[in-house]
BADORO-91739 format. One record per residue: x, y, z of N, C-alpha, C, O, CB in turn; residue in one letter. Coordinates in steps of 0.1 Angstrom, whole numbers, plus 2048, in hexadecimal, padded with zeros to 3 digits. Last residue first. Glycine has a CB too. Layout:
<pts>
PT  n.px  n.py  n.pz  ca.px  ca.py  ca.pz  c.px  c.py  c.pz  o.px  o.py  o.pz  cb.px  cb.py  cb.pz  res
PT     X     Y     Z      X      Y      Z     X     Y     Z     X     Y     Z      X      Y      Z    A
...
</pts>
This chain:
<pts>
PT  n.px  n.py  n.pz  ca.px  ca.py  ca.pz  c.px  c.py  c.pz  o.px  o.py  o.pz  cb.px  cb.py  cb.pz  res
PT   880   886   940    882    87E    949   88B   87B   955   888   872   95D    880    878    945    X
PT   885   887   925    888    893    92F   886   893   93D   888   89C   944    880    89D    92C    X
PT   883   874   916    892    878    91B   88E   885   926   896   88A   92E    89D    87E    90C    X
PT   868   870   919    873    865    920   87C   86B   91F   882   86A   929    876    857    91B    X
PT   85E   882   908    85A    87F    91A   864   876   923   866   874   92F    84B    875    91B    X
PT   86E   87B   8EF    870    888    8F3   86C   88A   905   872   891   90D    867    892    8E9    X
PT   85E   865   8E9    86C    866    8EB   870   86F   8F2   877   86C   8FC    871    868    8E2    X
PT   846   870   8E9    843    869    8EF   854   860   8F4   857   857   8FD    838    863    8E8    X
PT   847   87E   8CF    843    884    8DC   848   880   8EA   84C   887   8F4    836    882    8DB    X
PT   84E   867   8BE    857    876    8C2   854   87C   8CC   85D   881   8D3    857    882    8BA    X
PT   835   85A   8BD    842    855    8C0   84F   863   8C7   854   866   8D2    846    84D    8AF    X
PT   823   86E   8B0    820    86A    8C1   833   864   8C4   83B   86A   8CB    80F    857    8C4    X
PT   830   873   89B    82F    87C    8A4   830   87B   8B5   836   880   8BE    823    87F    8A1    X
PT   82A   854   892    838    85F    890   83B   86A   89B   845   86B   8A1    836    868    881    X
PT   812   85B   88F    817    84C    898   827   854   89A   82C   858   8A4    816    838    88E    X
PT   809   869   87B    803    870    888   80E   866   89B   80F   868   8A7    7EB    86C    887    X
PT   815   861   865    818    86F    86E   814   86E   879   81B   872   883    812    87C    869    X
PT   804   84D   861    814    84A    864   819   854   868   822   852   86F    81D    846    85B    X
PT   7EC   85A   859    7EB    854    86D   7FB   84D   86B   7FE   847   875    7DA    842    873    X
PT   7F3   866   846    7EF    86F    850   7EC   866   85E   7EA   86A   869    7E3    877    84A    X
PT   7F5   84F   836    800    857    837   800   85C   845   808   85A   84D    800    862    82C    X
PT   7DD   844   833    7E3    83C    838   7F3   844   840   7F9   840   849    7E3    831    82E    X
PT   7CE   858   826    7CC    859    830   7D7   84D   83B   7D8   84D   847    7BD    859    830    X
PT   7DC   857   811    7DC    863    81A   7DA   862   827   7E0   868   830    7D4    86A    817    X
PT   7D3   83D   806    7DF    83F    809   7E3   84D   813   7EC   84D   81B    7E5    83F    7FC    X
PT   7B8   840   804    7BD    835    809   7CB   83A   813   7CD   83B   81F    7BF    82B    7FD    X
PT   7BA   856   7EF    7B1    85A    7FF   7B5   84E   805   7B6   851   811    79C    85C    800    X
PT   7C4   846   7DA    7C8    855    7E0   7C3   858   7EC   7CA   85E   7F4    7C5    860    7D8    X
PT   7AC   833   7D7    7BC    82C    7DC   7C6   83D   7E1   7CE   83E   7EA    7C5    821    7C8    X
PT   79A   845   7CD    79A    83A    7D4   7A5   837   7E1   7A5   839   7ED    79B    831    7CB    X
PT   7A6   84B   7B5    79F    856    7BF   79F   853   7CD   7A3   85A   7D7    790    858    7BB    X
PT   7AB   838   7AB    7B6    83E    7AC   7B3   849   7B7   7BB   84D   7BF    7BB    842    7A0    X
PT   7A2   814   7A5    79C    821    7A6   7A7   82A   7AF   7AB   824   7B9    78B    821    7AC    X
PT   7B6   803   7A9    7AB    805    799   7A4   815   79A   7A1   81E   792    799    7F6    798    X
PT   7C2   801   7BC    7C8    80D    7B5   7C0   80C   7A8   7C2   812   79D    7DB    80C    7B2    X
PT   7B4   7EA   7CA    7B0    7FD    7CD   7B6   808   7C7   7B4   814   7C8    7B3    803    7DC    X
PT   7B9   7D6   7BA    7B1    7DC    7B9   7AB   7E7   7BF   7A0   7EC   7BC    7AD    7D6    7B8    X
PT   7DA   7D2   7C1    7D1    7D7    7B2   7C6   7DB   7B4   7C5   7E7   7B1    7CD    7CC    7A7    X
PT   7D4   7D0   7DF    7DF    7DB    7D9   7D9   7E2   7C7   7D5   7ED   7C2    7F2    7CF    7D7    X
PT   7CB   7BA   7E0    7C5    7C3    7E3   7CB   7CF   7E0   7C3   7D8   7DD    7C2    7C2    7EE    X
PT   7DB   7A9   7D1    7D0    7A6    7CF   7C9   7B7   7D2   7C4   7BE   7C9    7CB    798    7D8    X
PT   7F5   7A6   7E5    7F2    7AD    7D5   7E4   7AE   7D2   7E2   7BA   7D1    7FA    7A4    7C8    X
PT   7E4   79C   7FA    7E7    7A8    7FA   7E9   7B0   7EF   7E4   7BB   7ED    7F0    7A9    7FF    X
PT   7E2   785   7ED    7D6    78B    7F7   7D7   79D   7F8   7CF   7A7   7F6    7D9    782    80A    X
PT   7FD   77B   7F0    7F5    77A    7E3   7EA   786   7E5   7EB   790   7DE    7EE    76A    7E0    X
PT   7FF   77A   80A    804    781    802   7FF   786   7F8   7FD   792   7F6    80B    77E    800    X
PT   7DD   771   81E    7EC    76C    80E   7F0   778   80D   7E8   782   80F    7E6    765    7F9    X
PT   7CD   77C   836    7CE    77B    82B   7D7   775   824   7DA   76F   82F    7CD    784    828    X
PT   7CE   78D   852    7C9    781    852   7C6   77A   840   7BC   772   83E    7BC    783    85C    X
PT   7DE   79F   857    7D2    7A6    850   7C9   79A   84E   7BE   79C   84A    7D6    7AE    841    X
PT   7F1   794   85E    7EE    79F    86B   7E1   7A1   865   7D8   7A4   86D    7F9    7AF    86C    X
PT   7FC   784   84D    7F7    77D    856   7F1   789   85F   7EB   784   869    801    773    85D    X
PT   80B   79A   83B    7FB    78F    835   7F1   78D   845   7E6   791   848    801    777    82E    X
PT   81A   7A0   845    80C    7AE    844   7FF   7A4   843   7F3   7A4   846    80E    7BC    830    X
PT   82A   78B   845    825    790    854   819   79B   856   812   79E   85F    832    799    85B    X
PT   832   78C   82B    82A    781    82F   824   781   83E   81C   779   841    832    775    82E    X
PT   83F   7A9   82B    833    7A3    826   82B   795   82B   81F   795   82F    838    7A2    819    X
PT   855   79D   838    84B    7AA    83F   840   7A7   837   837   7A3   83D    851    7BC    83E    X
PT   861   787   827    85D    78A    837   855   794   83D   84F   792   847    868    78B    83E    X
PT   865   799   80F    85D    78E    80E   85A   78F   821   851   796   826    868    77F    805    X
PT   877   7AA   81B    86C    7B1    819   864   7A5   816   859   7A6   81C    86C    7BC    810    X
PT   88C   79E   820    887    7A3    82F   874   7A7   827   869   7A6   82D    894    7B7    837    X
PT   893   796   808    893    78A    813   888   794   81E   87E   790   822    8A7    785    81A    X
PT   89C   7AA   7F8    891    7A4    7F4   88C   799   803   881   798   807    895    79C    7E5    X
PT   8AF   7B6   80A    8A7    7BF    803   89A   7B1   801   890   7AF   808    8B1    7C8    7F4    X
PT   8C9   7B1   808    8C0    7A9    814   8B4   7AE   813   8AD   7AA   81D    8C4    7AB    823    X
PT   8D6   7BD   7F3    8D4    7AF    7EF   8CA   7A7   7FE   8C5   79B   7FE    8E5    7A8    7EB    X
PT   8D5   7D6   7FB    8CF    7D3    7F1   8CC   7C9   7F3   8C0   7C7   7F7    8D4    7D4    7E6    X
PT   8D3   7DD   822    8DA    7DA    813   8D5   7D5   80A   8CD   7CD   80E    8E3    7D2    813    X
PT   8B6   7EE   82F    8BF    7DF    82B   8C7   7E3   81F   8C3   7E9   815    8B5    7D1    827    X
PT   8A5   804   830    8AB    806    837   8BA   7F2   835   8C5   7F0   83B    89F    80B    845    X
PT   88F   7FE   822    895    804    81B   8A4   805   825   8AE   806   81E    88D    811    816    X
PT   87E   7E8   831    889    7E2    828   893   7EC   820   89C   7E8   819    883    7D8    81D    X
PT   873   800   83F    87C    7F3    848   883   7EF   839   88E   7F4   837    870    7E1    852    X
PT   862   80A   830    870    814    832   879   80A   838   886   80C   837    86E    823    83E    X
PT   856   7F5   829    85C    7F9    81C   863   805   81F   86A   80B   816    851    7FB    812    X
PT   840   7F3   83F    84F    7E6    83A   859   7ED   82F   864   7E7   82D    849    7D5    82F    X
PT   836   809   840    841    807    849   847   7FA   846   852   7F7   849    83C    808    858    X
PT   828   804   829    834    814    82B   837   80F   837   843   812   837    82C    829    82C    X
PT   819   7EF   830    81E    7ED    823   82A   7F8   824   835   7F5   81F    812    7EF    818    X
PT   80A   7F8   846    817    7ED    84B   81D   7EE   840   82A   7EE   842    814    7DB    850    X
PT   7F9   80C   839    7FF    814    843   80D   804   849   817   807   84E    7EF    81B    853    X
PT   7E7   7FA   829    7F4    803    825   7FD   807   82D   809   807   82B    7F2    80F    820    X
PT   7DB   7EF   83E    7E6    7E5    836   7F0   7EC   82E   7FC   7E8   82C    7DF    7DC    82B    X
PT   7CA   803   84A    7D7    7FE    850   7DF   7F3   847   7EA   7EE   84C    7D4    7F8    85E    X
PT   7BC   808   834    7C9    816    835   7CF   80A   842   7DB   80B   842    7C2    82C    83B    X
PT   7AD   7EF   82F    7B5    7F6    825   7C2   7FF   82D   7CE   7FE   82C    7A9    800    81C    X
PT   7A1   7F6   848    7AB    7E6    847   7B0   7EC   83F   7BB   7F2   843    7A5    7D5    842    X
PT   791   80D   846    79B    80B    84D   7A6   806   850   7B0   80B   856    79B    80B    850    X
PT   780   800   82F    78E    80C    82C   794   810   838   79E   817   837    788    81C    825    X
PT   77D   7DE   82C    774    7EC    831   784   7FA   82F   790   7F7   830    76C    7E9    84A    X
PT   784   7C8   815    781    7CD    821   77D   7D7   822   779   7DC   817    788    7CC    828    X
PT   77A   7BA   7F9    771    7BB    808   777   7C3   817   770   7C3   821    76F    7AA    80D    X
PT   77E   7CC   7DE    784    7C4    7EA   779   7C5   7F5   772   7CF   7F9    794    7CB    7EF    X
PT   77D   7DA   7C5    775    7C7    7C6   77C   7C2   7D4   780   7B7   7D5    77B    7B8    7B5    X
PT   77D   7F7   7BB    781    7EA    7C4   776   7E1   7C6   76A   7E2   7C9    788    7EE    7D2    X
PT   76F   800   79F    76D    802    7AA   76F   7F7   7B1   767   7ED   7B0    762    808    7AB    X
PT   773   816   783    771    80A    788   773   80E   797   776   819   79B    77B    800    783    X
PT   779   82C   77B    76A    82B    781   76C   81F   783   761   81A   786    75C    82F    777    X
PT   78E   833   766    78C    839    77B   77F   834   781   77B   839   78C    78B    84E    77E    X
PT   79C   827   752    790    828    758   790   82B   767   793   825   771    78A    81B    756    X
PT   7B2   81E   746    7B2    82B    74D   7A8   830   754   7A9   83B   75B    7B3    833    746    X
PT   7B2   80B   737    7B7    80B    741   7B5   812   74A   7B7   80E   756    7BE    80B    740    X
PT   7A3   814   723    79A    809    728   7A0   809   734   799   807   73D    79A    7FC    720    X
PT   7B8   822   717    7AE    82B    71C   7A5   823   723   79D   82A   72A    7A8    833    712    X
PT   7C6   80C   70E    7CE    814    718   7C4   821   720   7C6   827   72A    7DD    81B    70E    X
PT   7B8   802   6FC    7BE    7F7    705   7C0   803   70C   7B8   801   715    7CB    7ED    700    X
PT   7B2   818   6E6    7AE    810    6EC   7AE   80D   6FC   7A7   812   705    7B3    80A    6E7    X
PT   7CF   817   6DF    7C9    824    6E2   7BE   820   6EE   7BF   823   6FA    7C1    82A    6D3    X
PT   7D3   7FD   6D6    7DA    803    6DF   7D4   80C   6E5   7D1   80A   6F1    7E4    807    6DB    X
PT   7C3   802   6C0    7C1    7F4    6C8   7C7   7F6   6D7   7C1   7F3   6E2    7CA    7E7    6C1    X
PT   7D1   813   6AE    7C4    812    6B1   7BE   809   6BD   7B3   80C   6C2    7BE    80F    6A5    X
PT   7E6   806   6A5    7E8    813    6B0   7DC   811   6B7   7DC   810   6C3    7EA    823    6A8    X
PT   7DC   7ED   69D    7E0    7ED    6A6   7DF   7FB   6AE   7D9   7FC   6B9    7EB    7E8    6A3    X
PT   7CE   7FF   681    7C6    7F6    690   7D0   7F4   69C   7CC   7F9   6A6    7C0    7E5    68C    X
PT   7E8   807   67A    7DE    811    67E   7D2   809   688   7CE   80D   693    7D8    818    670    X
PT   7F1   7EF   66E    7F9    7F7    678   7EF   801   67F   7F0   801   68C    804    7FF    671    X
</pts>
């Protein structure tokens, strides 16, 4: 019993490793724009009834593939290995955040010229 715990202990601090370091070829701009379509499919399908829920998002996914020129698969793929490293995948995501603000903005702005029109 005590090796197992022991084994576990282990297993789960081997996991935890922050020093690994993505095995993906693209460059971190491709990265933050695959995130930046990944948060805009995933407010689109939040916006569907449950059960049309899986259908639309398989579809938006297979559309991130083809935009990024990759598989789905392609995508999980890249998904695991920038969250190996966490430091990483946090500056990924921030920054992917901070240009969906900035598109957000422009959009509103750019609403706001047309109605006053």
């Amino acid at each position: 019993m005590s090796r197992f715990f022991l084994f576990t202990i282990l297993l789960i601090f081997g996991a935890c490793d922050q020093n690994k370091q993505a095995e993906v070829s693209m460059d971190d701009e491709e990265l933050v724009e695959m995130l930046e379509d990944l948060h805009i499919a995933r407010s689109i399908v939040a916006k569907y009834r449950l059960f049309e829920r899986d259908s639309i998002s398989e579809l938006l996914r297979v559309q991130i593939a083809k935009r990024h020129n990759m598989s789905v698969e392609g995508i999980d793929y890249v998904m695991e290995q920038i969250q190996m490293s966490p430091a990483k995948y946090l500056s990924l995501e921030k920054k992917a955040v901070e240009n969906l603000k900035v598109m957000k903005d422009s959009l509103k702005l750019n609403q706001n010229i047309v109605t006053e029109k």
